[in-house]
C-alpha positions in Angstrom: 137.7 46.8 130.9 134.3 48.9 130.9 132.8 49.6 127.5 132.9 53.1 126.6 128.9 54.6 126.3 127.3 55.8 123.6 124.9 59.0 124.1 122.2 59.9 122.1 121.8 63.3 121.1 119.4 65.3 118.8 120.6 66.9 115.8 121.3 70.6 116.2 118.6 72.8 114.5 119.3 75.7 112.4 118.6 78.8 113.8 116.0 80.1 111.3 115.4 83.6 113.3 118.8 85.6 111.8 117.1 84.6 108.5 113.7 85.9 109.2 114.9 89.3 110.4 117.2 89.9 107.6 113.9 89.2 105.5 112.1 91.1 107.2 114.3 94.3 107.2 114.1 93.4 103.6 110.5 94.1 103.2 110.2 97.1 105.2 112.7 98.6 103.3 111.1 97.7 99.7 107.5 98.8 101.3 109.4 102.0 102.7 110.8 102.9 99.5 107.3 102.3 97.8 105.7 104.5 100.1 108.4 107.5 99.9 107.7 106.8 96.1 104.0 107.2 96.1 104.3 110.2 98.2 106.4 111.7 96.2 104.2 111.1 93.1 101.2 112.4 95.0 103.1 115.6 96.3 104.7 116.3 92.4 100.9 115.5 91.7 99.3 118.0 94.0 101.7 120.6 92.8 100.8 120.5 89.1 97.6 121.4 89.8 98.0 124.2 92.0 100.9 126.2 90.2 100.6 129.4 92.8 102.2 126.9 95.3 105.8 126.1 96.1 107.7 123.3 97.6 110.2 123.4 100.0 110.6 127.3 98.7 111.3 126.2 95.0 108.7 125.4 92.2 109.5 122.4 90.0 107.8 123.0 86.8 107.9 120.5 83.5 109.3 121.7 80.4 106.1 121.5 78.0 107.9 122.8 74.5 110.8 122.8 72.3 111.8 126.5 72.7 114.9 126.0 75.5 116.5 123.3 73.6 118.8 121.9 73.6 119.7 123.4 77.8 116.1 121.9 79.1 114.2 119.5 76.6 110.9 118.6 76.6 109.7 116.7 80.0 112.6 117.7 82.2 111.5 118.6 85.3 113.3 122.2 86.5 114.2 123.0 89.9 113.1 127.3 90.4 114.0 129.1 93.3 112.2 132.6 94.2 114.2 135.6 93.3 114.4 139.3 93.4 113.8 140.5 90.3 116.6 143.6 91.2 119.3 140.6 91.1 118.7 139.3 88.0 120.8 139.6 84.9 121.2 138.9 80.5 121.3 135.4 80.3 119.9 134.2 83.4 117.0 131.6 82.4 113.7 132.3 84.8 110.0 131.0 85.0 107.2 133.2 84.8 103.3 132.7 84.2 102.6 133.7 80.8 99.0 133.3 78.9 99.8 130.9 76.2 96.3 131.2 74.8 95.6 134.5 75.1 92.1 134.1 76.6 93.3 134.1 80.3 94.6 130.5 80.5 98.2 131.5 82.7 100.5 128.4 82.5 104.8 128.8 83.4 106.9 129.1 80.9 110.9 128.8 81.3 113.3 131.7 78.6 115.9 133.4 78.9 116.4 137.0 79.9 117.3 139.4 77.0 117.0 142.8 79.0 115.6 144.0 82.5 114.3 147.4 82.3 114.1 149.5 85.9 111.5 152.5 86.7 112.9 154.3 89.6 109.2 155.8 89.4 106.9 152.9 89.7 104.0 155.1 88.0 105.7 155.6 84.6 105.5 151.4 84.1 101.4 150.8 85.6 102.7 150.5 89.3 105.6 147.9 88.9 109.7 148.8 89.0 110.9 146.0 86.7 109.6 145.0 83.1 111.2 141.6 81.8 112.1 140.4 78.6 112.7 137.1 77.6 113.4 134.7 74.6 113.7 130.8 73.6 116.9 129.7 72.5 115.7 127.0 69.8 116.7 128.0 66.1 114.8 125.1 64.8 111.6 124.7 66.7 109.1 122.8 65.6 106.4 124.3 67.2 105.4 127.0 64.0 104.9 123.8 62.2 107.0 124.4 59.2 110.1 121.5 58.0 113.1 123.4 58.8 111.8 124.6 62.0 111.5 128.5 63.6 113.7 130.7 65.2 112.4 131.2 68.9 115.2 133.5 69.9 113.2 136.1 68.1 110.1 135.4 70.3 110.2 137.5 73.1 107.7 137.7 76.0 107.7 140.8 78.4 105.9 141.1 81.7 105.9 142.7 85.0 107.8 141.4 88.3 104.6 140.3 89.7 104.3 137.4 86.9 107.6 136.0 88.0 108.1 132.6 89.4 112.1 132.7 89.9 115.2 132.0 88.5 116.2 128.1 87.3 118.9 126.5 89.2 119.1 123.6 87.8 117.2 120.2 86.8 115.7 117.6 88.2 116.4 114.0 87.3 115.4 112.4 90.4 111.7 113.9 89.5 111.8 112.9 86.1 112.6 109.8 86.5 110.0 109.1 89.5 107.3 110.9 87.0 108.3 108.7 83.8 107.0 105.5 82.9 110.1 103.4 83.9 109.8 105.3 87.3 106.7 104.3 87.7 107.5 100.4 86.8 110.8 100.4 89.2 109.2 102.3 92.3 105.8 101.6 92.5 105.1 98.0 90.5 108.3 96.2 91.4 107.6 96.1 95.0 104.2 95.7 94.7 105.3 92.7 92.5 107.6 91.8 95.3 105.2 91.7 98.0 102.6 89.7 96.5 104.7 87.2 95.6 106.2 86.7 98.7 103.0 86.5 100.4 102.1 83.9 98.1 105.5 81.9 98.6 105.4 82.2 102.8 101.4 81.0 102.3 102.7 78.0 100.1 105.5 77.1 102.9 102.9 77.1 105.6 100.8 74.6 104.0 104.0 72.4 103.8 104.6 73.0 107.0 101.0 72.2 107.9 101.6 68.9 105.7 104.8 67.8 107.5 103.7 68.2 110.8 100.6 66.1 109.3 102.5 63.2 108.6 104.5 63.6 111.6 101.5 62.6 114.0 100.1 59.8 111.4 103.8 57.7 111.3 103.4 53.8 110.1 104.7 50.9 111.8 108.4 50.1 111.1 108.9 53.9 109.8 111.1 56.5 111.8 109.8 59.8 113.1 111.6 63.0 111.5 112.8 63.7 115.7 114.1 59.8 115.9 116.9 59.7 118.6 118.9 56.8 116.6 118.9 58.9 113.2 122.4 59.9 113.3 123.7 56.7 114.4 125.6 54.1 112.1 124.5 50.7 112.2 127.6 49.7 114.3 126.8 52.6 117.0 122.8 50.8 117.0 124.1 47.6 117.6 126.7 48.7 120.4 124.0 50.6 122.3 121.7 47.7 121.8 124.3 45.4 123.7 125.4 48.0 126.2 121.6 48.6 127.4 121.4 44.7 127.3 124.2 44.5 129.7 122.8 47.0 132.0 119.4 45.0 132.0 121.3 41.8 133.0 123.4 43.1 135.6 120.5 45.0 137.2 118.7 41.2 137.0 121.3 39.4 139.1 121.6 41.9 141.7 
């Protein structure tokens, strides 16, 4: 009766590549995000300064006061489209530049419409067709300084159609949070967090690597290599294959 032989096989390795790519994708998509982040910052940025300018055909102008609460409070970020001044209405709330100071400083400022008043003869009203009047909405703003605040609604501003902006749509929380403090911390210092600690991590495995592969080349005598064939065997298989290569010796010798 032959004895049955025993192969020696390596261990299967773990395919480390599926996890590498899905870290990788990983990455990217933190560093994208980041980068959509920042460019968002910087365009919101860019805006500010140049108020004349629109994005995407809106203008998305921060509420600076009290006098729209509690509809728009101070810090949201409002979303205005261009309009025709012919198509506006009473209540529609509309952003127009308006000097706050009175010494030429023209910043927007978000009310609501109280009345619209039409010249059919564009002479009668200094060259322009529609004259706008508008009004806060706060009943207790704090702004005229005094404990049980000041009625706004009987602020009114009038100006021409040439001072208008447009008409608000709605608000913006996507750009108030990117522009807030805790949208500044979750887009922007997270990843960059994330990144640097990862590069430090992958540099820290390298030099274990480096180390392993070190000791790998410097083994003692009577100590196994990492790669040793015999690893997985029992001491049983060992002793088997040490008898079955015997055999093979022996019976090579007599012929």
């Amino acid at each position: 009766m032959s004895e049955e032989k025993l192969e020696v096989v390596d261990k299967p390795k773990k395919d480390k590549s599926k996890g590498k790519k899905i870290k990788s994708i990983v990455e990217w998509t933190i560093i994208g995000i980041f980068i959509s982040a920042a460019l968002v910052l910087v365009g919101f940025k860019i805006y500010s300064s140049k108020t004349n300018k629109s994005m995407f055909g809106s203008q998305y102008p921060v509420v600076l006061t009290d006098s729209m609460e509690p509809d728009y409070k101070v810090k949201d970020v409002l979303v205005v489209k261009e309009v025709d001044p012919a198509v506006l209405k009473e209540g529609d709330d509309v952003t127009f530049y308006w000097d706050l100071t009175g010494k030429g400083d023209v910043y927007p400022m978000t009310h609501r419409v109280k009345s619209i008043e039409y010249f059919a003869n564009a002479e009668e009203n200094d060259g322009y067709h529609y004259t706008i009047i508008t009004h806060g909405i706060n009943t207790k703003s704090n702004q005229c300084g005094k404990p049980e605040g000041c009625d706004m609604t009987w602020q009114t501003q009038t100006f021409h159609e040439d001072a208008l902006i447009g008409k608000v749509v709605r608000k913006s929380w996507f750009l108030k949070f990117v522009t807030s403090v805790w949208g500044l911390i979750l887009l922007i210092l997270l990843p960059c967090l994330y990144i640097m600690t990862t590069t430090v991590v992958d540099a820290f495995k390298k030099l274990e690597e480096a180390d392993k592969e070190a000791e790998l080349t410097t083994v003692g005598v009577g100590e196994k290599p990492d790669n040793d064939p015999l690893a997985g065997l029992s001491e049983n298989d060992i002793e088997a294959l040490k008898k079955q290569m015997l055999d093979e010796m022996l019976n090579k010798g007599k012929k």
